[in-house]
C-alpha positions as CSV (number, residue, x, y, z in Angstrom):
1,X,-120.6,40.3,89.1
2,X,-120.5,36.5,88.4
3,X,-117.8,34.9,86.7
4,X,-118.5,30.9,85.1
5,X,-116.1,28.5,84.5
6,X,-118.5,27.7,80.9
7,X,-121.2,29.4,79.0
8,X,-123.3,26.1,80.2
9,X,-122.3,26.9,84.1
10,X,-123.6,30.4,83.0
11,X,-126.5,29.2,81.5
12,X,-127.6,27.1,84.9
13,X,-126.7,30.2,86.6
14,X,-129.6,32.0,84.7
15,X,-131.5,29.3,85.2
16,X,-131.4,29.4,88.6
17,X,-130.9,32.9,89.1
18,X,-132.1,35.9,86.6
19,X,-130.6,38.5,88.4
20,X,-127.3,37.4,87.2
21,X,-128.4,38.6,83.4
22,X,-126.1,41.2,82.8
23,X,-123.5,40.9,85.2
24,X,-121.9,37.5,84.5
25,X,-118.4,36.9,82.7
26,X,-117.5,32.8,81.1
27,X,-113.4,32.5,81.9
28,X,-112.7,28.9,81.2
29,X,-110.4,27.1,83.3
30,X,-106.7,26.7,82.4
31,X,-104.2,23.8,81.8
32,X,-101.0,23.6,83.9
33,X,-98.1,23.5,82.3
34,X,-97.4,20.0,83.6
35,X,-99.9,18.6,81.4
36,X,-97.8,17.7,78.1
37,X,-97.1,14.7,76.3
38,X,-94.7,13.0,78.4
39,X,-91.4,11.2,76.7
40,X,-91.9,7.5,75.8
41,X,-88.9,6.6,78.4
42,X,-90.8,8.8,81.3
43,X,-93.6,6.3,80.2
44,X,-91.7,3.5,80.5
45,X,-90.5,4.5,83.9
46,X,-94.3,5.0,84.9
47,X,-95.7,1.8,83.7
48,X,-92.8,0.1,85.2
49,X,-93.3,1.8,88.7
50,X,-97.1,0.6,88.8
51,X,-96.8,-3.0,87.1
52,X,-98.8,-1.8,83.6
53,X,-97.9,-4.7,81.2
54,X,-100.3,-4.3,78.9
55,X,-101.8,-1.4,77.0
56,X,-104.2,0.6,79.2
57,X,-107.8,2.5,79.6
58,X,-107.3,5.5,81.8
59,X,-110.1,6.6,84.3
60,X,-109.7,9.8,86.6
61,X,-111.4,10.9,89.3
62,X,-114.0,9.8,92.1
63,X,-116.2,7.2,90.6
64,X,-119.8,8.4,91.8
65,X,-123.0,8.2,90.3
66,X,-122.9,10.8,88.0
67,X,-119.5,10.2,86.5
68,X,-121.6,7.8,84.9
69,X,-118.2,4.8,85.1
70,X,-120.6,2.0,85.1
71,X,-121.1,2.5,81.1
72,X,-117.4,1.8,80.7
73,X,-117.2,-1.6,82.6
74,X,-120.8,-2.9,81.7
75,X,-119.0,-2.4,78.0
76,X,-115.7,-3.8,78.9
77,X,-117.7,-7.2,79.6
78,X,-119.3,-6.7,76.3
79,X,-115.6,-6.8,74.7
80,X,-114.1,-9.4,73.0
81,X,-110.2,-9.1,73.8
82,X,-110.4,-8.3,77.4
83,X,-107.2,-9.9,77.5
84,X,-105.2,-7.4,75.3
85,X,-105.6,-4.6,77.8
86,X,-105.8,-3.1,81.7
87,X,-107.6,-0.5,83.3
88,X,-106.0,2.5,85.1
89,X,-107.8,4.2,88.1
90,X,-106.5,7.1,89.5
91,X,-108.1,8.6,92.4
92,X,-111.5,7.5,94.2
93,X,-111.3,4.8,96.4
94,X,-108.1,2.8,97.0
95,X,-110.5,-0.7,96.0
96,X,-112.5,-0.9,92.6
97,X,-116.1,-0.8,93.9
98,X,-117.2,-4.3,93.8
99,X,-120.5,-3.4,91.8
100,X,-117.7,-2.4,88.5
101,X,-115.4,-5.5,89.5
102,X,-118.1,-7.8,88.4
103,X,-117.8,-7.1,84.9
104,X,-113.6,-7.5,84.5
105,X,-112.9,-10.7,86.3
106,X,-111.0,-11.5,83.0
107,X,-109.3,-7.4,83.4
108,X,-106.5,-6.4,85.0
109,X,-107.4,-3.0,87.4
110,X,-105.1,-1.3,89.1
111,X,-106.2,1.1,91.4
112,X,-103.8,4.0,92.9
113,X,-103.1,7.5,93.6
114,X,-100.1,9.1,92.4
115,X,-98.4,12.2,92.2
116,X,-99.6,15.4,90.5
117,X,-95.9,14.7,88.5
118,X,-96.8,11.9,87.3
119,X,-100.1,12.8,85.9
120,X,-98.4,13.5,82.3
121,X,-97.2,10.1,82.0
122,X,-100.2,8.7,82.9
123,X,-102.8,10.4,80.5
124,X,-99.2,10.0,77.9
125,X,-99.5,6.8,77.9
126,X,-103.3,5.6,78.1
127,X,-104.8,4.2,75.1
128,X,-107.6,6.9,75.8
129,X,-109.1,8.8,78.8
130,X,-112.6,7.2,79.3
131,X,-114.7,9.9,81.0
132,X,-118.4,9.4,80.6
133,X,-119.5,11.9,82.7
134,X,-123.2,12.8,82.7
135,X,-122.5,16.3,84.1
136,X,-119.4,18.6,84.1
137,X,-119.3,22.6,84.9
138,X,-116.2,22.1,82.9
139,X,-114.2,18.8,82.6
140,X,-111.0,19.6,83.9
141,X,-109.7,15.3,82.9
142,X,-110.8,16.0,79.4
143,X,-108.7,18.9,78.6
144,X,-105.8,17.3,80.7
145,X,-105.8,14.0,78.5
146,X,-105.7,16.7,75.4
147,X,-102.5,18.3,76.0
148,X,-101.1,15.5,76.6
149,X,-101.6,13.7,73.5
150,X,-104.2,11.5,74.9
151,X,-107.7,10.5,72.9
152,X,-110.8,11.3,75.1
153,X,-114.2,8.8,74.6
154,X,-116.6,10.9,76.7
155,X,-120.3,11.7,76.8
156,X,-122.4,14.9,76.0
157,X,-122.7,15.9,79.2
158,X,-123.3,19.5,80.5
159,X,-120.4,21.7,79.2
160,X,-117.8,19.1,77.5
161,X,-119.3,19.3,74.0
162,X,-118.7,23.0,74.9
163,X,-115.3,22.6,75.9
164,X,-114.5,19.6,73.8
165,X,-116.0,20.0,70.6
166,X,-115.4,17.7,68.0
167,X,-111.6,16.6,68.9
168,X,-113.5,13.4,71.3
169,X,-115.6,10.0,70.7
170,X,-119.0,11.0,71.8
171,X,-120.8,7.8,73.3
172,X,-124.9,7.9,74.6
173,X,-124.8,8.2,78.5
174,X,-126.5,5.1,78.7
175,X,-125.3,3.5,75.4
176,X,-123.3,0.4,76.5
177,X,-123.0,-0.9,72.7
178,X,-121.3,2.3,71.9
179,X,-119.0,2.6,74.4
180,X,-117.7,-0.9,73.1
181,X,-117.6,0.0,69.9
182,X,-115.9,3.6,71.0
183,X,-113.1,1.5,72.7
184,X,-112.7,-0.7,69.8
185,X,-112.1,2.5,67.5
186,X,-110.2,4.4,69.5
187,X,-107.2,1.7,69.3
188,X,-107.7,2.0,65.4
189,X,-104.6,4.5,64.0
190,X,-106.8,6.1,61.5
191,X,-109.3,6.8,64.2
192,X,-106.8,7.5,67.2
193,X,-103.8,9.6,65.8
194,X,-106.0,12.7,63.9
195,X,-107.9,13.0,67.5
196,X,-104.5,13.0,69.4
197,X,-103.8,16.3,66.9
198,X,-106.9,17.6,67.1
199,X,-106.6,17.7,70.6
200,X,-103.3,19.0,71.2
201,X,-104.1,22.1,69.8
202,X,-107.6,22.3,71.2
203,X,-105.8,22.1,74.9
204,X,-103.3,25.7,74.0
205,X,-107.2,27.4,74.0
206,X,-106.8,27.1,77.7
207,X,-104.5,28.4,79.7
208,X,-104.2,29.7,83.5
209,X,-102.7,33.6,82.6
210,X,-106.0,33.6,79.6
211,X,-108.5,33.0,82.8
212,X,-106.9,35.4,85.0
213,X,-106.8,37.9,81.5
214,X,-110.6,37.4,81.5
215,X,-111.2,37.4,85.3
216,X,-108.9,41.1,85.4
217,X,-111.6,42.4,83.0
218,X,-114.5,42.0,84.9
């Protein structure tokens, strides 16, 4: 038996492998219970600890080829008020690769790795999670940003619209002009606060003791 962490892992499974027809299960991944919107004081405390000053554009994860990152800084040169916000990397390498530094000598980056804690406060208090992936099994950052009431501008890649749906900004994977305009929008209340709901309750779909539910059925 084969169990997927998404119908679209289960679909490349096929894909790849017909035998599997039949004898596959889709358990979707869980959220801990660490991930929650964080207290605006336990934010505080956070952007104090890593000298935030200024609003901020999260990004998580290794920043390889196919995490597609170079949409989001080729837009951040496109935009106007570069001076209004920073940019928050967790995890990857401890330098912003030169090739993305070229387009915000005018940005603030900070770059760091920090505890799993800590993770709350972080997604808490981004102006959104910016995760233009062009492939994900699942998109474990997208669901983490949800459930803690932070807005996710992402792409349609492999299994997010899946596990996403409609609670994101959806930008082109190559669509520099709409990223810009995506990060322009998502600091708009009208636009920002009905995703942060949306996505909240999106997030309680997936839980840990649901997986292992699903996976004790198979």
């Amino acid at each position: 038996h084969y169990i997927c962490i998404s119908h679209n892992t289960a679909n490349d499974l096929l894909f790849y492998h017909s035998a599997a027809q039949g004898k596959l299960t889709v358990a979707h991944c869980g959220v801990d219970s660490n991930f929650h919107p964080s207290p605006e004081k336990n934010i505080s405390s956070f952007k104090d600890k890593y000298g935030l000053e200024k609003p901020y554009f999260l990004l998580v994860g290794e920043r390889s080829a196919h995490k597609n990152i170079h949409l989001f800084f080729s837009a951040i040169a496109l935009h106007e008020k570069t001076s209004a916000f920073e940019i928050l990397c967790l995890g990857g390498r401890q330098e912003l690769e030169p090739e993305f530094a070229q387009h915000c000598a005018q940005v603030k980056v900070t770059v760091v790795r920090i505890a799993d804690e800590e993770m709350h406060s972080a997604y808490s208090g981004a102006l959104a999670l910016v995760y233009p992936s062009v492939y994900e099994g699942f998109g474990m950052p997208v669901v983490e940003a949800m459930a803690c009431g932070c807005p996710v501008i992402t792409c349609r890649g492999g299994s997010i619209p899946e596990i996403a749906g409609d609670d994101v900004i959806y930008v082109g994977t190559d669509d520099v002009q709409a990223m810009a305009r995506a990060l322009t929008a998502i600091q708009q209340t009208d636009i920002r606060n009905p995703l942060i709901a949306s996505g909240l309750v999106r997030a309680k779909k997936y839980t840990w003791p649901l997986m292992a539910s699903t996976v004790q059925t198979c």
